[in-house]
N, C-alpha and C positions, 0 to 999 in steps of 0.2 A: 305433428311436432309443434307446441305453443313456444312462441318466444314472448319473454315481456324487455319493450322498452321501456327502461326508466327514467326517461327525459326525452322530449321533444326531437326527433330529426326528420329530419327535410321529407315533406311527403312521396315524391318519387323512390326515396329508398324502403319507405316502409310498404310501398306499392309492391317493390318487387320482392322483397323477402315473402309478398304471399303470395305472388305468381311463381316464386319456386317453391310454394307447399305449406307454408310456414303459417300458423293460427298466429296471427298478432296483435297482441294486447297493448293496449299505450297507455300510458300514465296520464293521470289530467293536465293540463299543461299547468305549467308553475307548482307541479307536489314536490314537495322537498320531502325524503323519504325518511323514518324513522330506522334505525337498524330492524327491531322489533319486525314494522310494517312492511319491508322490503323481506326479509326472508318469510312472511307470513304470505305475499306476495306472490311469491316463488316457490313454492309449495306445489300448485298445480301447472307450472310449466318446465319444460326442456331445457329452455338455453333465455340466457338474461345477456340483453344490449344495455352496455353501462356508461352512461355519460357522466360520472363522477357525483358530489354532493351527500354520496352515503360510503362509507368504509368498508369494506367487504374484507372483516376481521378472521379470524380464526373460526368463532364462534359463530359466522355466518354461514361458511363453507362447510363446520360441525350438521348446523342444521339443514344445508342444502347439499348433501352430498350426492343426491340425485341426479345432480345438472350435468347435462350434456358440455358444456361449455359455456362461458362468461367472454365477450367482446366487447372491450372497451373504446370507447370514443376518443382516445388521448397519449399520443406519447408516453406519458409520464407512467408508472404503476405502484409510485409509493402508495396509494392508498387500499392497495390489493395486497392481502396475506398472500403472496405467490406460495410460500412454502406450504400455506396448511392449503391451498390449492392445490398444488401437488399432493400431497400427504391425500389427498383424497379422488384425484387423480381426473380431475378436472380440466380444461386446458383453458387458458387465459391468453387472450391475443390484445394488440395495442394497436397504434396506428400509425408509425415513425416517416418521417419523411416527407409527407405530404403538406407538412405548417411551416417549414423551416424559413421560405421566402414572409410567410406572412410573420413570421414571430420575428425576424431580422427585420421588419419594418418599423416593426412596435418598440423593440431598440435604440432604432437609428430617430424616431418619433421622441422617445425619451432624452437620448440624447440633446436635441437639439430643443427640446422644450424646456430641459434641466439649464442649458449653457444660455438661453435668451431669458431666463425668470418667467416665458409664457405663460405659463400656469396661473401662474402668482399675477402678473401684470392684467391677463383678462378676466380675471378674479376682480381686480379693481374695477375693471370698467361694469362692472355687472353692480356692483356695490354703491355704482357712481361716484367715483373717486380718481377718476383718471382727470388728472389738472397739469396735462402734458409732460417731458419728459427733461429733466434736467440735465445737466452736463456731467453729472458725477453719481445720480443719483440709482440706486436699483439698476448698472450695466449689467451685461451678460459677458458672457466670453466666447471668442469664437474656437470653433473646432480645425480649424486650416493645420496642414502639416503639424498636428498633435500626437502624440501617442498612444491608439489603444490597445489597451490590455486586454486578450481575451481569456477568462477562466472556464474552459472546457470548451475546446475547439475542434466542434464535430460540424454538421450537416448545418445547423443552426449561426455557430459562429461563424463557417467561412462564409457564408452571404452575408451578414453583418459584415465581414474582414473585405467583401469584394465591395459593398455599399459605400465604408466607411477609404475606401483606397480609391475608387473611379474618383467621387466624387469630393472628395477632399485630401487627400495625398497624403491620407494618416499611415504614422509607421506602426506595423499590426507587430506587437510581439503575444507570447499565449505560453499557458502552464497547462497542460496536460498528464495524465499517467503515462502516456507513450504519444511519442512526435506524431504532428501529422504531415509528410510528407507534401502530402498533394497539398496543403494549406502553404509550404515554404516554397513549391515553385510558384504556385499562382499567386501571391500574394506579397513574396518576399519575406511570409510570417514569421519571423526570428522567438526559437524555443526557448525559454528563460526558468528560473527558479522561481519556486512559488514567491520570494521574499523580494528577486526581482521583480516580479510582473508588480506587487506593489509598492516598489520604489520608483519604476521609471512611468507607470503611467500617469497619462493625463487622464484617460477612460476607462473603467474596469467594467466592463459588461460580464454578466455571468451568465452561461449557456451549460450547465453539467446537471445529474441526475442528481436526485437528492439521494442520498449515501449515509450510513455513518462516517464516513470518511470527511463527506462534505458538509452536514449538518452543524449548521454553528462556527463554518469556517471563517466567514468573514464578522467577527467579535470586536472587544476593543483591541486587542492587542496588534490586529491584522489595522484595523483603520488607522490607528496611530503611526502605521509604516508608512501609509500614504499622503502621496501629494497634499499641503495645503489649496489646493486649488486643484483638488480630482475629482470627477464624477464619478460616483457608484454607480450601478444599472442593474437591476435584475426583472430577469424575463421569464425565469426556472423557474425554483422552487421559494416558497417567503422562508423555508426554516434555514435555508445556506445560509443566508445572513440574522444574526442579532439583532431585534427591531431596536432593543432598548440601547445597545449599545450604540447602531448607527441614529438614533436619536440624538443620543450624547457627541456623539464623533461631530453631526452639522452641528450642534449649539454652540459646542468649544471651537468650531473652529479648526478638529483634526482632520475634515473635507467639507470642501464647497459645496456641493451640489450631490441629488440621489433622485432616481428616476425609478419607479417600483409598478410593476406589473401585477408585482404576487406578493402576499402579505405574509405577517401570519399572529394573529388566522384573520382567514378568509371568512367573511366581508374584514374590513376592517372597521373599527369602532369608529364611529364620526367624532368622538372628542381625543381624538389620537394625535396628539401635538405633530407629528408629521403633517399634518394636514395644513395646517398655519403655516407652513415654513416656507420664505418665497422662493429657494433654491431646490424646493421639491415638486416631484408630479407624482401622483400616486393614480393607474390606471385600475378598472377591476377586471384582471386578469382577463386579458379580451386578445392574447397575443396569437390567437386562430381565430380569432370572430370577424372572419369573411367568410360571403355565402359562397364562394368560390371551397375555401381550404374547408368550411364543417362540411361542405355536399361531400368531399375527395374523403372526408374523415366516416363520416357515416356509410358511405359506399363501401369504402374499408374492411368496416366491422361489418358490413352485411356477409361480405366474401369471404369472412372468416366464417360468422356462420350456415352457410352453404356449403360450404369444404368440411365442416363437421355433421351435419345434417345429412352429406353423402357420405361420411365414415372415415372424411379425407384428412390429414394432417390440417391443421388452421397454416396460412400462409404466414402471419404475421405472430405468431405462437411464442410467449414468453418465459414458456416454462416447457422447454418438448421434451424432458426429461419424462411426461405421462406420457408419451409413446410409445416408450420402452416398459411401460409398466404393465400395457393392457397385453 
């Protein structure tokens, strides 16, 4: 059985997927894949380990309808046609649970980098421009007994919600499709309305899939509800939020501060007025980039394929509705 990885992971794991059997093909390191090149690719093997940067559309699954299974390196799967996956009866696993401390880092990092101008201020010293700090000049704002808001309060946001509660005594409220319990005893999370959670916070961190639902949720109409002095945050997906409109939202004045993991799109352009703005931090998307969470993440996707390679359900299976199909 050939697997191809499409991106670089941890040599121990690709050690073991061939001492359980598996012919493994590796990408050069740094190939960004064409659509074209990745199903051409894929051609002569079983099963593809996907660490994202190529879309595996309709039209990819059309021409690889052969494959055993696709195992992805990432939570997320907006960029997986799951349906025409199915439709063709493929199985497609992710990798949930194992970033969630590291991605509620990269939050609590934004945060506090968005509320001090960090970004911005050692931006100056690099520039050579640091001529000490004024009494009025470029402050920050502190986070103590603040309120955050969390939008989609799963695995991800309650470690955010326990970080931002030990260590600064912020009051968690959160908008959900359905409550989550376990987040209102540990935490005291208080369940609110979408329209609440942007009226009373100080900090809107966003932790939910990307959705039609959630696609473009946070626009101008949503910024304008918010605090003149709230932090945005996203750690998810870059299309939940309007880049143009939270452009406009920091220039007017309709919020303070925006702390950005994930763009869109992804790279983000280097003359993207975001980038100048001292109330912003824009990371590249790095909120699993510990060697600790990618080992946990690519061990993952090995196990899934091993569990397909012995004819097993995938453990971490996205779409098990092919199960009942074969």
């Amino acid at each position: 059985m050939k697997v191809l990885i499409s991106r670089n992971i941890p040599d121990t794991t690709a050690v073991r997927l061939v001492e359980e059997g598996f012919d493994v093909i590796t990408a050069e390191k740094g190939k960004i894949w064409t659509s074209e090149e990745l199903i051409n690719a894929c051609q002569n093997v079983d099963f593809l380990l996907h660490r994202g940067g190529t879309v595996l559309d309709a039209n990819f699954f059309l021409h690889c309808s052969h494959l055993k299974g696709v195992a992805l390196t990432s939570v997320g799967y907006n960029h997986v046609d799951v349906a025409a996956a199915t439709k063709a009866c493929i199985p497609v696993s992710n990798t949930p649970d194992v970033l969630s401390d590291a991605t509620a880092d990269i939050a609590l990092l934004l945060m506090l980098t968005v509320s001090r101008k960090a970004f911005f201020r050692a931006n100056q010293v690099l520039r050579g421009e640091w001529k000490g700090s004024g009494a009025t000049e470029d402050l920050g704002v502190e986070l103590y007994r603040k309120t955050l808001g969390i939008f989609g309060l799963g695995r991800i946001g309650l470690a955010l919600a326990r970080r931002a509660k030990v260590i600064y005594g912020m009051e968690i409220i959160y908008y959900n499709r359905h409550r989550n319990v376990e987040a209102e005893r540990e935490v005291d999370a208080v369940y609110v309305s979408f329209d609440e959670l942007l009226e009373r916070s100080d900090v809107i961190s966003i932790h939910t899939n990307l959705s039609p639902e959630t696609e473009d949720r946070f626009n101008a109409a949503a910024f304008r509800k918010m605090k003149k002095s709230a932090i945005f945050i996203n750690t998810a997906r870059g299309k939940i939020h309007n880049e143009v409109d939270l452009t406009e939202a920091l220039a007017s004045g309709d919020i303070w501060g925006a702390g950005l993991d994930v763009t869109n799109p992804e790279p983000m352009l280097p003359d993207n007025p975001l980038l100048n703005m001292p109330n912003v931090c824009v990371l590249p998307h790095i909120g699993s980039a510990t060697m600790e969470t990618r080992t946990k993440m690519a061990v993952m996707a090995a196990n899934n394929l091993v569990a397909a390679k012995n004819g097993k359900r995938m453990p971490q299976v996205v779409n098990a509705e092919v199960y009942k199909m074969k």
